[in-house]
C-alpha positions, 0 to 999 in steps of 0.5 A: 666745079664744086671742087674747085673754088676759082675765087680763091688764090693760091699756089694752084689758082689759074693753072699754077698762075698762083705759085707763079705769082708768089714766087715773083713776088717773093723773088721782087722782095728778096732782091729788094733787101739783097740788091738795090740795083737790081731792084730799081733795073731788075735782073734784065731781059730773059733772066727772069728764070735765073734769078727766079731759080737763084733764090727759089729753086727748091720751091718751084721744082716742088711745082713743076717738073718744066721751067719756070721762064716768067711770071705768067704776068707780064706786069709782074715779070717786068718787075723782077726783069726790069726792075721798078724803074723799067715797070713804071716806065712802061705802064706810064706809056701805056697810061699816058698813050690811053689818057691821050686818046681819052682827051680827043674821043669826043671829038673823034670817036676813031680813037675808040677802038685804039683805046680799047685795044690798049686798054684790051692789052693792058688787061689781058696780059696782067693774066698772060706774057707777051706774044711776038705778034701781040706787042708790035701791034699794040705799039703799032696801034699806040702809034695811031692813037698818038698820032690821033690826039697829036692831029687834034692837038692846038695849032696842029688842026689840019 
C-alpha cells in the first residue's frame, strides 16, 4: 500500500479505470468538434469500442494488450454510445423515479428499500457497466417504487 496512493487519478487508477476514464472523455470531446450528431445521439449501442479505436487506438493499445468495449462507467459509456440526449435522458429516469419515492417515504416507508436500490445502482455502476441480471431488476424495482408513489398519488388512495 505505501506504493499505491488510491486518492490519485490517473491512467492507472482503479485497475486502468483511469486511462478508461480518460480516453471517453477525450473521445466525448473529439466527437463534439468533429460530429454534432453523434454528440447529441452518440455513436450507439455496442459502438463504444469502435469509436473509441477510431480516434484513440495507438493510445489505448499502449495500455491493453485486450479491447477496450466500454468506459467501465456506465454514465459515461452511455455518453459516447448514446450521446447527451441519450445520458440525460436515462439519468432523469432515474432521478425522477428516486424524487418520486422520496415524496411518499414518510408516508410509506416500503419505498425505502426501492430507493436504496436505485440510489445503491446509480452509485455502483458510476464504477462498473451494466450486468444482464443487474438492469432488469432495477427497472423492475423502479416499476415498484412508481407504482408505490402512484398509489399514494391524490385521487388514486385506495
Amino acid at each position: 500500500l505505501a506504493q499505491e496512493n488510491y486518492l490519485i487519478f490517473n491512467n492507472y487508477w482503479g485497475n486502468f479505470r483511469g486511462i478508461d476514464w480518460i480516453v471517453t472523455f477525450k473521445t466525448f470531446f473529439t466527437v463534439l468538434k468533429d460530429d454534432f450528431l453523434r454528440f447529441l445521439f452518440g455513436a450507439g449501442p455496442d459502438e463504444f469500442y469502435e469509436i473509441v479505436m477510431h480516434y484513440f487506438k495507438d493510445e489505448v493499445n499502449s495500455y491493453y494488450t485486450k479491447i477496450i468495449n466500454c468506459a467501465h462507467n456506465e454514465w459515461l459509456n452511455m455518453l459516447v454510445t448514446e450521446g447527451v440526449i441519450g445520458v440525460v435522458t436515462y439519468i432523469g429516469l432515474f432521478v425522477t423515479v428516486f424524487m418520486r419515492g422520496a415524496k411518499i417515504a414518510k408516508e410509506d416507508d416500503r419505498s425505502i428499500p426501492f430507493m436504496a436500490s436505485v440510489a445503491a445502482y446509480t452509485g455502483h455502476n458510476f464504477f462498473c457497466y451494466q450486468q444482464c441480471i443487474c438492469t432488469p431488476i432495477i427497472f423492475l424495482m423502479m416499476g415498484i417504487l412508481v407504482s408505490l408513489a402512484h398509489k399514494r398519488a391524490p385521487g388514486n388512495e385506495k
